[in-house]
GUTI-464612 format. One record per residue: residue number from 1; residue in three letters; x, y, z of N, C-alpha, C in turn. Coordinates in steps of 0.1 Angstrom, whole numbers. Example, Ala and Ser with C-alpha at 12.3 -4.5 7.8 and 13.67 -1.06 7.14 Angstrom:
     n   res    n_px    n_py    n_pz   ca_px   ca_py   ca_pz    c_px    c_py    c_pz
     1   ALA     132     -57      78     123     -45      78     132     -33      78
     2   SER     128     -22      71     137     -11      71     129       0      79
% end
This chain:
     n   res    n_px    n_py    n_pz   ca_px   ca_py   ca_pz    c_px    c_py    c_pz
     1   UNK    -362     787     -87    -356     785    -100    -359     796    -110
     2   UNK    -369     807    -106    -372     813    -116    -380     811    -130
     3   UNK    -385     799    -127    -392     792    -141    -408     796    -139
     4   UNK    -414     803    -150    -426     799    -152    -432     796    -148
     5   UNK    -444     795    -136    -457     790    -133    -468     790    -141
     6   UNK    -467     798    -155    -478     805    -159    -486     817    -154
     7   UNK    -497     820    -162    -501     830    -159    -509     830    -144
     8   UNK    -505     838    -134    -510     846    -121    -523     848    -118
     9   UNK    -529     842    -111    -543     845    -110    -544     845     -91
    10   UNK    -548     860     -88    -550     858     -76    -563     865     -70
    11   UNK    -560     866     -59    -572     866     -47    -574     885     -45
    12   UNK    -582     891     -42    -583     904     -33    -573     901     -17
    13   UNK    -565     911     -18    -554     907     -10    -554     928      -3
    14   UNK    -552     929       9    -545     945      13    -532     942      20
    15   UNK    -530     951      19    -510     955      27    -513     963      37
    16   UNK    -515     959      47    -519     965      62    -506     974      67
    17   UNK    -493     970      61    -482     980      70    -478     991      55
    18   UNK    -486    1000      61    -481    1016      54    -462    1017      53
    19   UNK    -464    1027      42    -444    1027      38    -438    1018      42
    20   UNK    -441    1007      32    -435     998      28    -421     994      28
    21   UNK    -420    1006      21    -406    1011      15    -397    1019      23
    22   UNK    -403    1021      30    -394    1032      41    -398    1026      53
    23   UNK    -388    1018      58    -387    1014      72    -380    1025      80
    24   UNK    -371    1040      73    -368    1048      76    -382    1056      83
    25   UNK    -389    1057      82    -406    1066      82    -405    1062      98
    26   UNK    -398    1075     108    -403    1067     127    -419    1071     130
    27   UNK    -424    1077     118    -434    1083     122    -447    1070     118
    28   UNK    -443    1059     114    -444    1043     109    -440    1033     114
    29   UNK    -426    1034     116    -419    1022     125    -411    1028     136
    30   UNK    -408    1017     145    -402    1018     154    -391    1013     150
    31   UNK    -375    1019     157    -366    1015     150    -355    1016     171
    32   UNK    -357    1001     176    -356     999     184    -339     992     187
    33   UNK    -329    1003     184    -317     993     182    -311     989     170
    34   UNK    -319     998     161    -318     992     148    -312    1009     139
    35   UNK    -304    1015     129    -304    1018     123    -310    1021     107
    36   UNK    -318    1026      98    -321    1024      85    -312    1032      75
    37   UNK    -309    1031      65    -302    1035      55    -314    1036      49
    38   UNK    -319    1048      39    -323    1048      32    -319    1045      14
    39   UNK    -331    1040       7    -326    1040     -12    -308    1038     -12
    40   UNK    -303    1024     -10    -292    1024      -9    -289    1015     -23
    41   UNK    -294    1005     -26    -291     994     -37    -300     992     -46
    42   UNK    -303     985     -52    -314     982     -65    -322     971     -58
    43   UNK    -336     975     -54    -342     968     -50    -345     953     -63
    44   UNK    -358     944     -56    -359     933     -68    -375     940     -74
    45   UNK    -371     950     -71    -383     958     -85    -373     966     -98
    46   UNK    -362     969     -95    -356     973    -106    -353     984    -102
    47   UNK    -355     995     -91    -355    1008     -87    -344    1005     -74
    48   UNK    -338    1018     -71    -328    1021     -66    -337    1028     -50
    49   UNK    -340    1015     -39    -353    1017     -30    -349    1011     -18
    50   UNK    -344    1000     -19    -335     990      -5    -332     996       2
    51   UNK    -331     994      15    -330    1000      30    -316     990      36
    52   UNK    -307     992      44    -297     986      49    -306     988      67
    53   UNK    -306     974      70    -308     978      85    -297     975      89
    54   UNK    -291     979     100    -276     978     111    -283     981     123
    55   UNK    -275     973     128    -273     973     148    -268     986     158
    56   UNK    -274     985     162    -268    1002     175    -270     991     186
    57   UNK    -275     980     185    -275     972     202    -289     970     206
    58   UNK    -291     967     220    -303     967     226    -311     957     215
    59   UNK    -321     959     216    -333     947     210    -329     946     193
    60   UNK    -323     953     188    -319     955     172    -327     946     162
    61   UNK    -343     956     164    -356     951     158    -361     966     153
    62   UNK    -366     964     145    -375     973     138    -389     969     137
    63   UNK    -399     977     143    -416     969     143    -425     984     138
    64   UNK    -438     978     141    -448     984     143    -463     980     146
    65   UNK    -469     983     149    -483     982     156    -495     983     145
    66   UNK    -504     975     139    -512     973     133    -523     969     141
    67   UNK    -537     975     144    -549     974     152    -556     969     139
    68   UNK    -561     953     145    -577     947     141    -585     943     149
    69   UNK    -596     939     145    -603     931     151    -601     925     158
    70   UNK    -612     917     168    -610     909     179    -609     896     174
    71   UNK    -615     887     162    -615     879     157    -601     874     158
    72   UNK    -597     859     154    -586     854     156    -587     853     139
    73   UNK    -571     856     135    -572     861     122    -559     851     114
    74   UNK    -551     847     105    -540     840     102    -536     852      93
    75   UNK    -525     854      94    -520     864      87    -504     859      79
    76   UNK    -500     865      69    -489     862      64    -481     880      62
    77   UNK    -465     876      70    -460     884      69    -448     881      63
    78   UNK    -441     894      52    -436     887      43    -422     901      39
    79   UNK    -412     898      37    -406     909      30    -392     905      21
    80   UNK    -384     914      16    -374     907       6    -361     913      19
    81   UNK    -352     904      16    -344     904      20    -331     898      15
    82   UNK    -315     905      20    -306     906      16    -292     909      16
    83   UNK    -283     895      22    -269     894      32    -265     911      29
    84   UNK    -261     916      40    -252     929      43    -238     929      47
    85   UNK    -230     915      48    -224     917      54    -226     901      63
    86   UNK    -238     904      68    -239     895      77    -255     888      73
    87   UNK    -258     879      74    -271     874      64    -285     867      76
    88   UNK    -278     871      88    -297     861      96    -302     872      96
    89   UNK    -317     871      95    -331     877      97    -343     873     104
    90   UNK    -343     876     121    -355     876     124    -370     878     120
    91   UNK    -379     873     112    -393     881     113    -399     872     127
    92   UNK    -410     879     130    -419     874     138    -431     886     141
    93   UNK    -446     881     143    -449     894     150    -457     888     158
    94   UNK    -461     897     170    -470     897     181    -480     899     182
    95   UNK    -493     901     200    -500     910     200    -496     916     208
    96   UNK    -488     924     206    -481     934     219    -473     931     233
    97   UNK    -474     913     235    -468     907     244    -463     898     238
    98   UNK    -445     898     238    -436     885     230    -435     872     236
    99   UNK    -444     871     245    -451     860     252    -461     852     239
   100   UNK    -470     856     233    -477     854     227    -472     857     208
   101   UNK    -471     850     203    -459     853     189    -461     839     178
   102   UNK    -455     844     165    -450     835     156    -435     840     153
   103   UNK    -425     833     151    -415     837     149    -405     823     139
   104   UNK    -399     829     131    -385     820     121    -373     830     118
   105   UNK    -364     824     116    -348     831     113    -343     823     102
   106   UNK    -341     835      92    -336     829      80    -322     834      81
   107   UNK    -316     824      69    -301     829      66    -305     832      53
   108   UNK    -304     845      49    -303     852      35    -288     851      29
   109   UNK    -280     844      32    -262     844      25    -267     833      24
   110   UNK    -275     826      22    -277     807      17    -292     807      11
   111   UNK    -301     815      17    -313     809      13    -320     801      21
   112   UNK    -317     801      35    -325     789      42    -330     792      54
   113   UNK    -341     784      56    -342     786      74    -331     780      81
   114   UNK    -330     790      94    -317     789     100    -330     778     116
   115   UNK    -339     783     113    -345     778     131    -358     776     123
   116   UNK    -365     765     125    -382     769     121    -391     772     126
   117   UNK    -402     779     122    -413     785     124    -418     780     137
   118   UNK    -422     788     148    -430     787     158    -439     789     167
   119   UNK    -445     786     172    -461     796     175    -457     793     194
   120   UNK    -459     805     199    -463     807     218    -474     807     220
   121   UNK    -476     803     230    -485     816     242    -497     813     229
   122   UNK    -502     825     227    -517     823     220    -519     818     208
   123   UNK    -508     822     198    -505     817     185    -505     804     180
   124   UNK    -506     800     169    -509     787     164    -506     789     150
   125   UNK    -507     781     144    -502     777     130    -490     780     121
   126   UNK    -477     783     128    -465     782     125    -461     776     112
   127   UNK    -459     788     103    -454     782      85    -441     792      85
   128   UNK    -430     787      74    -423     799      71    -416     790      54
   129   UNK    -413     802      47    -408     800      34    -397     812      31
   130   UNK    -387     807      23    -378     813      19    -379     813       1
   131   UNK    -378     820      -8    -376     820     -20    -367     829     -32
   132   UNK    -357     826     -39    -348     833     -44    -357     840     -50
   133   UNK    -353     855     -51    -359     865     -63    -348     870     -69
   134   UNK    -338     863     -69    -325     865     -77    -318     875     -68
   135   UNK    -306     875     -78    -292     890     -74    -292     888     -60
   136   UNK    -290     877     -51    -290     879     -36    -304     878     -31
   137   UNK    -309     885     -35    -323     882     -29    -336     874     -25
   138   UNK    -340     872     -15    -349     863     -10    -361     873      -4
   139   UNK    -371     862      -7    -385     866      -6    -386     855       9
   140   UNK    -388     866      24    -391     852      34    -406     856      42
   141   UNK    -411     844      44    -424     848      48    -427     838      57
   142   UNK    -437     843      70    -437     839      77    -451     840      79
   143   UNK    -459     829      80    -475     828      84    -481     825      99
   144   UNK    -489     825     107    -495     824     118    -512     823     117
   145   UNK    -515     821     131    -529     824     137    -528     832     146
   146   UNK    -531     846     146    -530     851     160    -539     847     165
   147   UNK    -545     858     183    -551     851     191    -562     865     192
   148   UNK    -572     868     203    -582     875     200    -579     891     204
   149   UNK    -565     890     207    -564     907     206    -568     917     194
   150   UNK    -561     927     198    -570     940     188    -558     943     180
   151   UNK    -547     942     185    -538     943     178    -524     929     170
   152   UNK    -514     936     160    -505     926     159    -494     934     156
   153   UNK    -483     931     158    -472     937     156    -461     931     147
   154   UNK    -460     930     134    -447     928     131    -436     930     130
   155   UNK    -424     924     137    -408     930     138    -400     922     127
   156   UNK    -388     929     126    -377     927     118    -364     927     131
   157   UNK    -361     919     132    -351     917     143    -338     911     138
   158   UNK    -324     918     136    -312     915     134    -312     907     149
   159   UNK    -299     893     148    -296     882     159    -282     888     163
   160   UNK    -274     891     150    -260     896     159    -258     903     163
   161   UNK    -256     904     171    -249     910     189    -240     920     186
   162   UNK    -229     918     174    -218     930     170    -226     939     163
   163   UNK    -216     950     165    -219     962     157    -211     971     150
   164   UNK    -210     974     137    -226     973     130    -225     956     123
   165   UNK    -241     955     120    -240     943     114    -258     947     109
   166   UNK    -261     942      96    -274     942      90    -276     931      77
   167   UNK    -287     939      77    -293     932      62    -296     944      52
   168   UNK    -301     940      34    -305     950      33    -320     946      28
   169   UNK    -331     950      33    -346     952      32    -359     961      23
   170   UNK    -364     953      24    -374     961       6    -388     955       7
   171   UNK    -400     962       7    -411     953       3    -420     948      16
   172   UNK    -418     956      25    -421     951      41    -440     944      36
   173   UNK    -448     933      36    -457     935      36    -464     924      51
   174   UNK    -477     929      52    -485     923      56    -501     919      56
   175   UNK    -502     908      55    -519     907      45    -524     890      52
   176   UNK    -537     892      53    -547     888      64    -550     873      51
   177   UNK    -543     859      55    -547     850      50    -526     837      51
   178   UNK    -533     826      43    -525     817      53    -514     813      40
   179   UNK    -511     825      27    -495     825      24    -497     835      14
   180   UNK    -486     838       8    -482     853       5    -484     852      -8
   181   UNK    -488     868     -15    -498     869     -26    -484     879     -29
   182   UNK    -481     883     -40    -476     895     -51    -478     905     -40
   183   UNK    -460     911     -37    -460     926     -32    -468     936     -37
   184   UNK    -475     943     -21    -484     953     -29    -475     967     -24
   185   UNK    -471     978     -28    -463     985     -24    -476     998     -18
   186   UNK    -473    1001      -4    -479    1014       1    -467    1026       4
   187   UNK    -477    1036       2    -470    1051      13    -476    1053      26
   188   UNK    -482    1064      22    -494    1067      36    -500    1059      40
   189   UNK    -509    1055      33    -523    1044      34    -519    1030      31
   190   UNK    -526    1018      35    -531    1007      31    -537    1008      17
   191   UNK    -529     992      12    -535     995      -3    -542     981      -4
   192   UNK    -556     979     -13    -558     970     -16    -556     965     -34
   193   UNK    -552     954     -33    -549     947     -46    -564     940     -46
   194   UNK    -577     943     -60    -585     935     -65    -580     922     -68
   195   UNK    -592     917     -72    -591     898     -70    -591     898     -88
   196   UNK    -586     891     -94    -579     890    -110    -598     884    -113
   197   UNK    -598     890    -120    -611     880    -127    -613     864    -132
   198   UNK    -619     857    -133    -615     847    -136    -617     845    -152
   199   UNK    -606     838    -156    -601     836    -167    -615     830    -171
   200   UNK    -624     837    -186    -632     827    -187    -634     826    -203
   201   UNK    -636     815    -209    -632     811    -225    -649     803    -230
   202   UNK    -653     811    -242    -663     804    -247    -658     790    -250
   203   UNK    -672     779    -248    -669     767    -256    -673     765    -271
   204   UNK    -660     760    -280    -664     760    -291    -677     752    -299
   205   UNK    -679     742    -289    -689     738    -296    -703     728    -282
   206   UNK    -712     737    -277    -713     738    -262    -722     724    -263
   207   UNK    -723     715    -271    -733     700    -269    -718     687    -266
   208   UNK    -710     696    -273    -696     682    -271    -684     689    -269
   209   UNK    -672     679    -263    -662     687    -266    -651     686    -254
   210   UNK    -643     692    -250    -632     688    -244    -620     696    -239
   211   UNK    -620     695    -225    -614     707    -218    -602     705    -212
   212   UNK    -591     707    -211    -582     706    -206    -570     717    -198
   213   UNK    -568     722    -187    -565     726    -181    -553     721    -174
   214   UNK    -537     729    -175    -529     723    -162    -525     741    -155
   215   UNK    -528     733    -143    -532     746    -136    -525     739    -118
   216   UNK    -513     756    -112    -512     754    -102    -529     762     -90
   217   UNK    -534     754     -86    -548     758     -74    -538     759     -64
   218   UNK    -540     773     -54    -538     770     -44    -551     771     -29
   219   UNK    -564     777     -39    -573     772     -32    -586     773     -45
   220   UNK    -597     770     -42    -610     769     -48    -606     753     -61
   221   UNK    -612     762     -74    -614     748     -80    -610     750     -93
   222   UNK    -603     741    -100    -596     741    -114    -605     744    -120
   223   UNK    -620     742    -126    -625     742    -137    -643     746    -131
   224   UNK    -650     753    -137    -667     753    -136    -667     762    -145
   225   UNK    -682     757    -151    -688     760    -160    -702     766    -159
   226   UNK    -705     774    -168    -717     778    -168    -732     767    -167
   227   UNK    -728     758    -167    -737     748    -164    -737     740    -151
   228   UNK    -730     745    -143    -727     751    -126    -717     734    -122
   229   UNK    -714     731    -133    -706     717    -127    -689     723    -127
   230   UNK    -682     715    -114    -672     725    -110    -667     708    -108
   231   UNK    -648     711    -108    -638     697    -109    -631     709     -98
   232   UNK    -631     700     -84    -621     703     -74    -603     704     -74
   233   UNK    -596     711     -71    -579     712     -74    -577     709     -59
   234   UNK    -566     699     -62    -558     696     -49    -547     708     -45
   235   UNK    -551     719     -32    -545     727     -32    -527     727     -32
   236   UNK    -522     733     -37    -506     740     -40    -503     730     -48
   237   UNK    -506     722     -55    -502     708     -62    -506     710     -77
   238   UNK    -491     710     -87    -501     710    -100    -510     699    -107
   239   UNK    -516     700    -116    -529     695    -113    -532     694    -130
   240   UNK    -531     687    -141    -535     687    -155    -547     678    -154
   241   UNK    -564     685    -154    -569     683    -156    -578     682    -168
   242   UNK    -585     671    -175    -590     666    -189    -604     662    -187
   243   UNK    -613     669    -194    -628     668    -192    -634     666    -204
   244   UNK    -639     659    -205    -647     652    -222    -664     654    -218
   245   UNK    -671     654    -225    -686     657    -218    -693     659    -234
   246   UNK    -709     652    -231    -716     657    -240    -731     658    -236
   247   UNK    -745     652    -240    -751     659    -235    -759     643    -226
   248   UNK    -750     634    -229    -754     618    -222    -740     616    -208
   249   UNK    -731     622    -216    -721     619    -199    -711     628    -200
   250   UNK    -704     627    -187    -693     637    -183    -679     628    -176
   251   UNK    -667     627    -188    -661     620    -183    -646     629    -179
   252   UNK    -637     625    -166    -625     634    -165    -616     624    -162
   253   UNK    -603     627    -162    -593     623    -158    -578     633    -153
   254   UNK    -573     630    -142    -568     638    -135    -555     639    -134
   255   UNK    -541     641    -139    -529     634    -140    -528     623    -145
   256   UNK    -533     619    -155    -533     607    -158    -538     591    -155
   257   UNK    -548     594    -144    -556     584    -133    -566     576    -141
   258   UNK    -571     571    -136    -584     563    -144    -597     575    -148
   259   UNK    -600     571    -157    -611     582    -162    -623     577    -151
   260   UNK    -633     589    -148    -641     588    -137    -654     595    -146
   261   UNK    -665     590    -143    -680     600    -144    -683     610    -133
   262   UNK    -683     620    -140    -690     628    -130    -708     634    -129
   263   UNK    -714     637    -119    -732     636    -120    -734     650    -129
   264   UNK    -740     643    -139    -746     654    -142    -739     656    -155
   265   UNK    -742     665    -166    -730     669    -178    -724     684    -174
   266   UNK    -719     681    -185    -706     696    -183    -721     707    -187
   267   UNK    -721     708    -197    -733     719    -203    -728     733    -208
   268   UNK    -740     740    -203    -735     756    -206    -723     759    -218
   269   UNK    -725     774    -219    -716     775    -226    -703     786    -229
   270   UNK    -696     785    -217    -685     785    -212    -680     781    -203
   271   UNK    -667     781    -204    -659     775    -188    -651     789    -180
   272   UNK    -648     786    -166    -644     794    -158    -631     785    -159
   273   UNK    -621     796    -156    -602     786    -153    -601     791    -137
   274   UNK    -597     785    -124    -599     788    -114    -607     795    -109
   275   UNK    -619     795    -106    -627     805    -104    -622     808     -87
   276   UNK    -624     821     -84    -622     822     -72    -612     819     -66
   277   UNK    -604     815     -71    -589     809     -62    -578     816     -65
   278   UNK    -568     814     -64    -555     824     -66    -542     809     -69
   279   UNK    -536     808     -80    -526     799     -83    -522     805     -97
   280   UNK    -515     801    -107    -509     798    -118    -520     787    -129
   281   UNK    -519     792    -139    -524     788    -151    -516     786    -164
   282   UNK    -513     773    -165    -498     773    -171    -506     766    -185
   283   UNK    -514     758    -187    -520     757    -204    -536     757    -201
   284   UNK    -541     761    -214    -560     756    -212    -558     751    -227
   285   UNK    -567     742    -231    -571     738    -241    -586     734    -242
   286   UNK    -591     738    -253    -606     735    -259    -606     727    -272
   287   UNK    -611     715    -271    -613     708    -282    -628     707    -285
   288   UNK    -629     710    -299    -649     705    -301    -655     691    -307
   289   UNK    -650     681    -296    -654     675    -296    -649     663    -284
   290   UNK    -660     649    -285    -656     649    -271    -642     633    -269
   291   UNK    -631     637    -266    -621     624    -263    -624     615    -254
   292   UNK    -617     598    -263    -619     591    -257    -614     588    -240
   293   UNK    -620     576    -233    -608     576    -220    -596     574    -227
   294   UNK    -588     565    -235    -578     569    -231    -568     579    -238
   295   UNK    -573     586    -243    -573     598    -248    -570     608    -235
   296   UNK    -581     610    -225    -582     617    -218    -567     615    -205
   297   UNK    -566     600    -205    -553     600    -197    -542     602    -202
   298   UNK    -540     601    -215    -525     604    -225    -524     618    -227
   299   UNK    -538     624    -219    -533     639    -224    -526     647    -205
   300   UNK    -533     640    -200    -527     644    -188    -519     639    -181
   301   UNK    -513     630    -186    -504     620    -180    -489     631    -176
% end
């Protein structure tokens, strides 16, 4: 929809596939079947950067080879995409045997998955998402578990058979975790994006008082304080959490639920807004002083 989450708070995240932007680069990708256009349209950064892929036949995929560790790793591969003509998009990647894989096919002329997400052979944990980034454009991503090889391979694989037929493509990324963070754009190198600091706000008045937070978590915890007491977020779920506390109790309420005690008081004197997690921060509020229950439900309801 385009609406507001609030302010962005994310994780240390890298972009493991170099030139990003240039699926043209053979000295980067493999371009197996596949033709690239280079800087053809306005990408969804605002710059004139999009790539057209088209069919020459044979496997009409575009990949490349990324060496890690032996560790079994979940990875999210992700890029923007955009009907040419003709609108399905293979992603999938491997470890060098398409025996072993994650793979989904979107339709970019609608917005949707055309097949869902699926894991072979060694792979496991099959996710995939589609998301408008406007003007045509979709954001499609595809998550896994690979298996204990050294390597993984991401492809971009056109389905139809005629020729020419493509998409146009922007944003190729790839990054080690189980769903997709803010395009990080590379050239030569791997880039890493630092982890946002966490949002952190003195309390106005640190013996009483009253905290309120609605916040999307997609992992760690809505709220801790310098007095080490921490309120858990139910991950990808938004979450308006209300904390009253003084120096005899600590009361919360969670979307509007029944007010609960929690061990111990709030204390200290400041609070953390997600510490350590990566989601959306859409209000905080500090009151100095401390609300009643049902106060505390009327505010998060």
């Amino acid at each position: 929809t385009l609406k507001s989450l609030g302010l962005l708070v994310e994780e240390q995240r890298t972009n493991l596939l170099t030139y990003s932007e240039q699926l043209g680069n053979v000295s980067a990708w493999v371009l197996d079947g596949t033709t690239i256009t280079t800087d053809t349209i306005v990408a969804p950064d605002g710059t004139i950067s999009a790539d057209i892929m088209t069919t020459t036949g044979g496997n009409r995929r575009t990949y490349r080879t990324v060496t890690k560790d032996a560790s079994v790793i979940t990875y999210t591969f992700s890029t923007y995409a955009k009907a040419y003509g003709y609108g399905t998009l293979r992603l999938y990647f491997d470890s060098g045997s398409s025996a072993n894989r994650i793979e989904v096919t979107f339709n970019v002329s609608t917005g949707t998955i055309s097949s869902v997400a699926s894991a072979y052979g060694t792979f496991t944990n099959a996710g995939a998402s589609i998301v408008s980034a406007g003007n045509g454009w979709y954001r499609c991503t595809l998550t896994g578990t690979s298996d204990t090889s050294t390597s993984v391979r991401p492809h971009f694989q056109l389905i139809d058979v005629s020729s020419p037929s493509g998409v146009y493509i922007w944003g190729a990324q790839l990054e080690a975790g189980s769903f997709p963070t803010s395009y990080i754009k590379t050239e030569a190198s791997q880039v890493t994006r630092a982890a946002d600091p966490n949002l952190t706000a003195a309390l106005g008045q640190p013996g009483a008082g009253t905290i309120y937070v609605d916040a999307t978590v997609r992992s760690g915890s809505t709220l801790a304080t310098s007095g080490a007491t921490t309120f858990a977020a139910t991950a990808s779920t938004r979450q308006k959490t209300a904390v009253a506390y003084d120096a005899a109790s600590t009361r919360k309420s969670i979307n509007g639920a029944a007010v609960t005690s929690s061990a111990g008081t709030q204390g200290g004197s400041n609070i953390s807004i997600a510490p350590g997690a990566t989601g959306w921060i859409n209000k905080l509020s500090i009151y100095p002083q401390k609300f009643g229950d049902a106060h505390l439900q009327a505010l998060t309801a």
